[in-house]
GUTILUM-492366 format. One record per residue (C-alpha): x, y, z. Coordinates in nm, 4 decimals, always signed. Each point is the difference from the previous one (the first is absolute). Last residue first. Example, Ala and Ser with C-alpha at 12.3 -4.5 7.8 and 13.67 -1.06 7.14 Angstrom:
<sites>
+1.3670;-0.1060;+0.7140 $
-0.1370;-0.3440;+0.0660 $
</sites>
This chain:
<sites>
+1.0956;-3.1934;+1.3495 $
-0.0169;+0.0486;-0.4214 $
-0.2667;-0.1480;-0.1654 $
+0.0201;+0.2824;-0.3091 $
-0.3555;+0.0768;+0.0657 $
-0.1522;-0.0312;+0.3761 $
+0.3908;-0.0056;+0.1102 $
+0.0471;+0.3400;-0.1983 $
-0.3048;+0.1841;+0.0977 $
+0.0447;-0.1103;+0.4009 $
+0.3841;+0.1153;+0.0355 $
-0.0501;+0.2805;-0.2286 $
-0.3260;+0.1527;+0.2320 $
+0.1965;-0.0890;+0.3412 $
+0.2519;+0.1798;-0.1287 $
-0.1517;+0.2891;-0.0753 $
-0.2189;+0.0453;+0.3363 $
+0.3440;-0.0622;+0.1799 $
+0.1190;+0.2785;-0.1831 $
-0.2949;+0.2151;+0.0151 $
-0.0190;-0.0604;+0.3658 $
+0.3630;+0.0829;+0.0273 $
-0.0354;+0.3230;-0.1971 $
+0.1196;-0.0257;-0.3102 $
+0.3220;+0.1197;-0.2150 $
+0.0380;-0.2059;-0.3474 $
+0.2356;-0.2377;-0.0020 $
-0.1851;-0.3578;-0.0672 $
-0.3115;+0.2386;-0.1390 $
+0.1200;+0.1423;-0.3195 $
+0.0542;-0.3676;-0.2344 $
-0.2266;-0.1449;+0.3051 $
-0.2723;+0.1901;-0.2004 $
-0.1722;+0.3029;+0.2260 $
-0.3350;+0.2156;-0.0627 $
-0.0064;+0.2469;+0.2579 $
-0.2939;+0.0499;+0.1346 $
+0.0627;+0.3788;+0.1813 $
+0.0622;-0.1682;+0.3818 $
+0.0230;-0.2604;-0.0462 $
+0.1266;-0.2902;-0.2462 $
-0.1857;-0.1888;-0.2624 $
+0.2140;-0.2787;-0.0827 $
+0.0465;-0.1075;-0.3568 $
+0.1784;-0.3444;-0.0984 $
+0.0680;-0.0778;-0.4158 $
-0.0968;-0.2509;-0.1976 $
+0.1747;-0.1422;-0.2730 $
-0.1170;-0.1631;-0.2930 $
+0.1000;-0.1594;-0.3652 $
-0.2488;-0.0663;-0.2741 $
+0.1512;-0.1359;-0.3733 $
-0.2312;+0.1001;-0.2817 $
-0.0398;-0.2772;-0.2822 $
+0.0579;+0.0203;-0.3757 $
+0.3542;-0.1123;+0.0963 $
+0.3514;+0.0491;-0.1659 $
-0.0682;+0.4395;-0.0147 $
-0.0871;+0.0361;+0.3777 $
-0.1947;+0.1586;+0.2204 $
+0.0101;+0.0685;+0.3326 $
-0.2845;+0.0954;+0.2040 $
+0.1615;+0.0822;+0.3478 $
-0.2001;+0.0897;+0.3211 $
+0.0274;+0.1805;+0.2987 $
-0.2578;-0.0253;+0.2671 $
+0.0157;+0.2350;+0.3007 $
-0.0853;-0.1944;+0.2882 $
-0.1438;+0.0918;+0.3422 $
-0.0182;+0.2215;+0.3009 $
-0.1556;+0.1323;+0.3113 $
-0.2392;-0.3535;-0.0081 $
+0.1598;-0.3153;+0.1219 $
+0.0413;+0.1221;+0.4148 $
-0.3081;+0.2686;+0.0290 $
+0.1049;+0.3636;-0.1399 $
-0.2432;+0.0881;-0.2356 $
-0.0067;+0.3362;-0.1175 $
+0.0231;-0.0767;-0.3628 $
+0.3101;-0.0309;-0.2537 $
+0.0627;-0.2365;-0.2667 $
-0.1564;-0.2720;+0.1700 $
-0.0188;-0.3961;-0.0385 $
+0.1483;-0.1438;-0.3605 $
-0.2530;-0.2331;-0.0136 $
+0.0283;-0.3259;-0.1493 $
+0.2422;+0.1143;-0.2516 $
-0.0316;-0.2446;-0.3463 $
+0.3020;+0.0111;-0.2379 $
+0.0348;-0.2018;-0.3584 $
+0.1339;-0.2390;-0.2334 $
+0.4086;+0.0462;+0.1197 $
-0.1217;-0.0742;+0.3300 $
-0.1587;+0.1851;+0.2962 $
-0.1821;-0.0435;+0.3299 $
-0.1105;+0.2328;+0.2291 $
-0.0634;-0.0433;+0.3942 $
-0.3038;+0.2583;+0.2105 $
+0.0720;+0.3580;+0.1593 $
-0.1938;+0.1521;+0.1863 $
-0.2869;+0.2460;-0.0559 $
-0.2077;-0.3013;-0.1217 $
-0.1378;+0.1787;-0.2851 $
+0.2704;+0.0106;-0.3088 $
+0.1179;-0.2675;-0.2825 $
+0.1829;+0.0230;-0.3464 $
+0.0020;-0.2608;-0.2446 $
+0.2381;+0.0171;-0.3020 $
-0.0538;-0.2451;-0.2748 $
-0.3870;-0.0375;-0.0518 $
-0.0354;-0.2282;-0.2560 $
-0.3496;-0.2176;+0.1405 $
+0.1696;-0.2696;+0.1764 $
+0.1579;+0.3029;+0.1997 $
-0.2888;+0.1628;+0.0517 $
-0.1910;-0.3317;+0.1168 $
+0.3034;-0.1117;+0.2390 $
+0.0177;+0.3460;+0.1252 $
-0.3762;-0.0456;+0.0829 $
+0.0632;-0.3186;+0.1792 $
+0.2656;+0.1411;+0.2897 $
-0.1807;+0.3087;+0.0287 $
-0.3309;-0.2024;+0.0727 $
+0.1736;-0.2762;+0.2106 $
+0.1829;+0.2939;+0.2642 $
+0.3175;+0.1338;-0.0994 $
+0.2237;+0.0329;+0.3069 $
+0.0815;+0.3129;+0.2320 $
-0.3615;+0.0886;+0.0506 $
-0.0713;+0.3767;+0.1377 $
-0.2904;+0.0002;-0.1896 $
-0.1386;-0.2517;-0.2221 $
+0.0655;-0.0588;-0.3647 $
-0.0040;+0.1977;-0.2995 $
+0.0150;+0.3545;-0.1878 $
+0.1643;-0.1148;-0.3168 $
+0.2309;+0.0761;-0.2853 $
+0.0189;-0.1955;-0.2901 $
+0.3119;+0.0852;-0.2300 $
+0.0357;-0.1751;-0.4119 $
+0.3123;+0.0094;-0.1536 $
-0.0148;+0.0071;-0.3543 $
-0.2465;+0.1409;-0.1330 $
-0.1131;+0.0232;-0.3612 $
-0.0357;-0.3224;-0.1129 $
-0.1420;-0.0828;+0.3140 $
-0.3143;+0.1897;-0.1104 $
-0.1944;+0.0383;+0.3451 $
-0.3743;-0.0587;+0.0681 $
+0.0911;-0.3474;+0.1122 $
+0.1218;+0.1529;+0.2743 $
-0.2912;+0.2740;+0.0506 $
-0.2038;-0.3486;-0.0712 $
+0.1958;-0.1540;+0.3020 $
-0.0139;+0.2531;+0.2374 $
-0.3737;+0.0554;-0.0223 $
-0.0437;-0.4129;+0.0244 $
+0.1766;-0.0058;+0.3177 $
-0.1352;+0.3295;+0.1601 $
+0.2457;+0.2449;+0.1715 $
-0.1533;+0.3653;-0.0017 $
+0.1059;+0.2625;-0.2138 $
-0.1852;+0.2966;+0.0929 $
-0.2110;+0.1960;-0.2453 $
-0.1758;+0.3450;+0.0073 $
-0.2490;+0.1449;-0.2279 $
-0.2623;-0.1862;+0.2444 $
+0.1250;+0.0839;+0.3060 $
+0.2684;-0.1947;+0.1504 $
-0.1144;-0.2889;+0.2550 $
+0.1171;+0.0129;+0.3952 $
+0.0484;-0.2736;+0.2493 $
+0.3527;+0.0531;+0.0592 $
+0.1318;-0.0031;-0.3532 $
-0.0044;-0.3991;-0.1026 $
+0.2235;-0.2162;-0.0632 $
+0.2414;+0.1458;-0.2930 $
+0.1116;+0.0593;-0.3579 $
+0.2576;+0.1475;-0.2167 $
+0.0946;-0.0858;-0.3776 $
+0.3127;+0.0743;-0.0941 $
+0.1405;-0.0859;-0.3891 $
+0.3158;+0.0696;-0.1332 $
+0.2331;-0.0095;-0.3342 $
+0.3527;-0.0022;+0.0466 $
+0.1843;+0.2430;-0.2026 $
+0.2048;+0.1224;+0.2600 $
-0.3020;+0.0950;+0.1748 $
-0.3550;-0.0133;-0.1208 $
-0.3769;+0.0776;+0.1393 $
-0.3151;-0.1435;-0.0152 $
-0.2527;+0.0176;+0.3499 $
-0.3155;-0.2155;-0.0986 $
-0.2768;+0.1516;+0.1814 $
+0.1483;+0.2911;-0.1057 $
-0.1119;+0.1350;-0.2981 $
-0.3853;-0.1551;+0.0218 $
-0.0209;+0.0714;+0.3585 $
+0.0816;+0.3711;-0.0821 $
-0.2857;+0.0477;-0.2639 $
-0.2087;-0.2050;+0.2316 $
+0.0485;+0.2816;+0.2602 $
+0.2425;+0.0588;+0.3122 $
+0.2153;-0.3399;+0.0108 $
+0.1173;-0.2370;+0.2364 $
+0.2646;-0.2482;-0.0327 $
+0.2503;+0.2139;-0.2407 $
+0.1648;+0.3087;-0.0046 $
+0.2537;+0.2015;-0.1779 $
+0.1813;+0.2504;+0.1814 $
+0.0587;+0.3509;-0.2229 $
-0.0417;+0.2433;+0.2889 $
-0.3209;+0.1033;-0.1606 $
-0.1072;-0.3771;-0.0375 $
+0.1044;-0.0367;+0.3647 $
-0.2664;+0.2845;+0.1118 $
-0.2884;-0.0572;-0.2020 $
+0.0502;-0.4036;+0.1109 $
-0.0319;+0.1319;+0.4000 $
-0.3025;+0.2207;-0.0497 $
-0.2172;-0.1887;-0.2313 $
+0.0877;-0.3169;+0.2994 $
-0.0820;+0.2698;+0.2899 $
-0.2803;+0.1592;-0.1853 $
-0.1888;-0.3208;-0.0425 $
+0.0349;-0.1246;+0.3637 $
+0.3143;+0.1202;+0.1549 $
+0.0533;-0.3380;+0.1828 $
-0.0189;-0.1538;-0.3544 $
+0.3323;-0.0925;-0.0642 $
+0.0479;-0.1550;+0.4037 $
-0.0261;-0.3843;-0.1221 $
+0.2338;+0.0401;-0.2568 $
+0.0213;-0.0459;-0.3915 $
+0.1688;+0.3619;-0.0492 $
+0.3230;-0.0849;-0.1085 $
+0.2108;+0.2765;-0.1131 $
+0.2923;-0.0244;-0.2524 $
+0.2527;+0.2309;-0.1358 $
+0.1426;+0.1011;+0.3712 $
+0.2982;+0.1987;-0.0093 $
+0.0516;+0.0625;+0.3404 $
-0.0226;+0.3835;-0.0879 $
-0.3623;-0.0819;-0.1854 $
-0.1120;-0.2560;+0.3332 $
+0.0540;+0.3477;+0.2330 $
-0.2194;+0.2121;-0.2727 $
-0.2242;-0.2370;+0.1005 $
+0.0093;+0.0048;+0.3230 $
-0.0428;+0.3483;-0.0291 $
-0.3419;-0.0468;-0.1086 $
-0.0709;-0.0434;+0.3819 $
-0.1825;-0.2987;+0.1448 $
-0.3726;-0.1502;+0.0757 $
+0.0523;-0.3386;+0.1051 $
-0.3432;-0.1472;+0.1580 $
+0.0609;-0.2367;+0.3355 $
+0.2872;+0.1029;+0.0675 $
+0.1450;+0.3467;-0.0765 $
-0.1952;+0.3336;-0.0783 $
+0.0584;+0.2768;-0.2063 $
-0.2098;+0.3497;-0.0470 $
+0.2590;+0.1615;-0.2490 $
-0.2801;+0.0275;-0.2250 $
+0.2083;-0.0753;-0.2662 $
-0.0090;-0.3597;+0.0466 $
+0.1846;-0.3179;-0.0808 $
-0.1135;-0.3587;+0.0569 $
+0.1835;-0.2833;+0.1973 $
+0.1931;-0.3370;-0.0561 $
+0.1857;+0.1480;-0.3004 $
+0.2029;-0.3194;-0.0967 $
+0.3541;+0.0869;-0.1691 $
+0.1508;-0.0551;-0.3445 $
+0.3477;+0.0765;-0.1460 $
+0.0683;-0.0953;-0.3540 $
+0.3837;+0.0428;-0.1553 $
+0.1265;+0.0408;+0.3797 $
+0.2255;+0.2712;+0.0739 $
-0.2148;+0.2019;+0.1507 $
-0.1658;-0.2423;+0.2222 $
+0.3266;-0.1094;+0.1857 $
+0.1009;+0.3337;+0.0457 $
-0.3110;+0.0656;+0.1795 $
+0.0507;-0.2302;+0.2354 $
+0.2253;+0.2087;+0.2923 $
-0.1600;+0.2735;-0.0484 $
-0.4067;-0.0643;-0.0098 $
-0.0786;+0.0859;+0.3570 $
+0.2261;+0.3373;-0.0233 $
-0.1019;+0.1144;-0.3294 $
-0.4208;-0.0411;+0.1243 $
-0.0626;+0.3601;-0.0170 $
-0.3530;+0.1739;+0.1325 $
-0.1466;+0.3428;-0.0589 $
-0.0881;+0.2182;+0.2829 $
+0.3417;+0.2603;-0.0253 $
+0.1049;-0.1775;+0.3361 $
+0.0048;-0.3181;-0.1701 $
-0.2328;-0.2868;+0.0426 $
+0.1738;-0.3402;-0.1056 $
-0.0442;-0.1551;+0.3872 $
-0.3336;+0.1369;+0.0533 $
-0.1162;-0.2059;-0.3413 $
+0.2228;-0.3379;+0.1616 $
-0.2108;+0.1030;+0.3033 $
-0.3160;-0.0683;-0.1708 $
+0.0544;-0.2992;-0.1308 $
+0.1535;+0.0008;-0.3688 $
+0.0492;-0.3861;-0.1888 $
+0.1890;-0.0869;-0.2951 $
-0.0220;-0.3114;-0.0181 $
+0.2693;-0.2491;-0.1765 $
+0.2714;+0.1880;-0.2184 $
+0.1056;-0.1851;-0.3471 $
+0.3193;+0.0806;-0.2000 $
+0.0449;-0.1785;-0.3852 $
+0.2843;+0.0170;-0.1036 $
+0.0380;-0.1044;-0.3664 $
+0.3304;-0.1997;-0.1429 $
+0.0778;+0.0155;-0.4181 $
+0.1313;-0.2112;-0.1922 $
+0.2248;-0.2541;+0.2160 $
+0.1976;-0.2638;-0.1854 $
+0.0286;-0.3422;+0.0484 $
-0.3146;-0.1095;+0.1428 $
-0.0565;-0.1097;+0.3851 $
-0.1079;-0.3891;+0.0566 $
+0.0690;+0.0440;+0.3386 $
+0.1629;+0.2420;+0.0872 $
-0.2756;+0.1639;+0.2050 $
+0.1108;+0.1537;+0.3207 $
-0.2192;+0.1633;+0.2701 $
+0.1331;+0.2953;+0.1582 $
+0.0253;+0.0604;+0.4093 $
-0.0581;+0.3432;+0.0732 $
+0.2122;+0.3002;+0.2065 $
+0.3218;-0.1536;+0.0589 $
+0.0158;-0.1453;-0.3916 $
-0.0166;-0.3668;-0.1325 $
+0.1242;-0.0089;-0.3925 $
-0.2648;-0.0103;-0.2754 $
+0.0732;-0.2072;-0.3305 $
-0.1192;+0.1666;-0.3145 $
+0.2099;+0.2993;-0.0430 $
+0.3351;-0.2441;+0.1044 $
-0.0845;-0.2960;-0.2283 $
-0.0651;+0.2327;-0.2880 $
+0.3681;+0.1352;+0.0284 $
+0.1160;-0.3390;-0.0114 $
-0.1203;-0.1064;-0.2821 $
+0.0541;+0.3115;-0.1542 $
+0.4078;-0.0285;+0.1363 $
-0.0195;-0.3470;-0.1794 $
-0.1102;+0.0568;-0.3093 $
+0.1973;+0.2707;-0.0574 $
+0.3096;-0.2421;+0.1335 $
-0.1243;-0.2448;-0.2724 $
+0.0226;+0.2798;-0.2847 $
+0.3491;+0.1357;+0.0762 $
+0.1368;-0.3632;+0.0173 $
-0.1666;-0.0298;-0.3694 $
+0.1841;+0.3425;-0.1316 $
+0.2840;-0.1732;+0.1702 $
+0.0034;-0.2715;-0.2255 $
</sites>
C-alpha cells in the first residue's frame, strides 16, 4: 500500500514539476506568454533560442568604440545583454552592415565597419548571423567576401547571403542542433538597396515560389523545428503592413514554426501559441537613431520544448525591451535599466521607450 502512495505522489510532484518549466510567470523586465493549454506531462528537454534585431554601426557608434590604442571595443554597449546571449542554447543576431579591413568605414547610406565587431558578436556569444539585409552588399563583392571570411574565422555561422555557389549550397539552408532538436534557418529579404551581387555571389531575396521550393526542399523527417528569418516591411512602421501580414500566413501554412522579422527599425506586435512564434519586427539592436520609436527594440527569446508524451514541439515566447542609451550605446533591458544611473534625458528617453514598446505589444496603458 504505501509502495502505491509512493508511486501517485511521484506522479504528482512530475506533474507538477512540468507545469512549472512550461508555464512562464510575468517578470519586471518582459511580459511572458503562457501556454497551458493542452501542455504534455512531462518535459524532455527545453531549447532557448535568443534572437537580436539589427545590428546597425553609423559612424559615430565606430568613433564611439575607438580606443586610444586605435582599435575599437564594443564591451560597454553590449554589457548589460550579453548575459542573456551567452546563456542561450542558440543565439542569433542580424548583421545589418559589412566588415572591412581597410579600416576606411562609413555609416548610412553604405555600412562599411570594423572586424572588431565581430570579435564583439564572438564575446556576446553569437552562433548565428543573418546576412539577408538590405545593407549586405554596401561593400560590393569585397565587402560581403570580406565580412563571411571574417565570422567563419571567428566560428559564426551564416546564412542569407553567401560568397560562392559552394557557400550558397551549405548555407542556404542553415542546419544546426541543440538539445537534440534538429533545426533548420533559412534567411531572406526585400531587396539590398538597389544593388545585385556579382556573379559568384548570392543574396537571398524574398520570392514566393523561391521560398517555397527551398521549403519544400527540406526533409521534415529530419528537422524539427523549422526558423524563417526575414528582412520585411516598411520603414519606421509600427504595424505589419498586408504583405508581411500574408507572407507569414504562407510560411506558416507552409511548416515554418518560428518566424523572425527585422526592417522597420521599430518595433512591430508578435504572436505566439503552443504551435508556433512569429515577431513582426523586433526594431533595432543598436544604431544611431534617436527619433521617438527607433533607439531601441526587442530581444526575442524563445522556448522549443519538447516532450516525451507528444510527437509535437511546444513554442513558448518572451520578448524582451532594449533601449539604446547615450552617450557610449548602451544596450539596456528593463531587467538593468529600472535602477540603473542615467542622466535625466536618458531617463526620460528610457521611459518613454518602455512605456511605448510595451503598450504597442503587451497592450498595456
Amino acid at each position: 500500500m504505501l509502495r502505491n502512495y509512493l508511486s501517485i505522489l511521484s506522479i504528482i510532484i512530475a506533474s507538477l514539476l512540468c507545469f512549472v518549466c512550461c508555464s512562464n510567470s510575468s517578470t519586471n523586465d518582459a511580459t511572458n506568454v503562457s501556454i497551458e493549454e493542452s501542455m504534455p506531462a512531462v518535459v524532455h528537454d527545453t531549447v532557448r533560442l535568443v534572437v537580436g534585431g539589427d545590428l546597425m554601426q553609423h559612424m559615430p557608434q565606430v568613433a564611439a568604440a575607438r580606443t586610444k590604442q586605435g582599435g575599437y571595443d564594443y564591451t560597454k554597449s553590449l554589457r548589460y545583454v550579453s548575459p542573456m546571449f551567452r546563456k542561450a542554447d542558440v543565439a542569433i543576431i542580424n548583421l545589418e552592415t559589412t566588415l572591412t579591413r581597410s579600416r576606411s568605414y562609413s555609416g548610412y547610406p553604405c555600412f562599411k565597419s570594423p572586424v572588431e565587431l565581430a570579435d564583439a558578436m564572438v564575446d556576446m556569444g553569437i552562433d548565428i548571423a543573418l546576412l539577408a539585409n538590405n545593407h549586405c552588399l554596401d561593400g560590393g563583392a569585397v565587402g560581403l567576401t570580406t565580412t563571411i571570411e571574417e565570422l567563419t574565422q571567428r566560428g559564426i555561422a551564416h546564412t542569407g547571403a553567401f560568397n560562392s555557389p559552394e557557400d550558397y549550397a551549405a548555407n542556404k539552408i542553415l542546419y544546426f542542433e541543440a538539445k537534440g532538436i534538429r533545426f533548420a534557418l533559412i534567411n531572406y529579404t526585400y531587396g539590398a538597396n538597389g544593388f545585385r551581387p556579382s556573379r559568384n555571389q548570392r543574396v537571398n531575396f524574398i520570392d514566393n515560389e523561391t521560398i517555397l521550393q527551398d521549403i519544400a526542399s527540406i526533409d521534415r523527417d529530419s528537422v524539427d523545428c523549422l526558423i524563417a528569418c526575414m528582412h520585411w516591411g516598411i520603414e519606421y512602421q509600427r504595424h505589419p503592413n498586408a504583405e508581411q501580414i500574408a507572407l507569414a500566413q504562407r510560411l506558416r501554412k507552409a511548416g515554418v514554426d518560428i518566424i523572425i522579422g527585422g526592417h522597420p527599425h521599430v518595433v512591430q506586435r508578435y504572436e505566439v501559441d503552443s504551435t508556433g512564434v512569429l515577431f513582426y519586427s523586433l526594431g533595432n539592436f543598436v544604431s544611431n537613431q534617436r527619433k521617438r520609436y527607433t533607439n531601441g527594440g526587442l530581444i526575442a527569446e524563445v522556448k522549443i520544448i519538447r516532450c516525451d508524451t507528444t510527437d509535437r514541439l511546444q513554442y513558448n515566447a518572451t520578448a524582451h525591451p532594449i533601449y539604446v542609451d547615450m552617450p557610449g550605446y548602451r544596450i539596456i533591458p528593463r531587467s538593468v535599466g529600472d535602477t540603473l544611473t542615467m542622466s535625466k534625458d536618458s531617463r526620460l528617453g528610457y521611459n518613454l521607450f518602455m512605456s511605448d514598446t510595451e503598450s504597442l505589444i503587451y497592450g498595456k496603458r
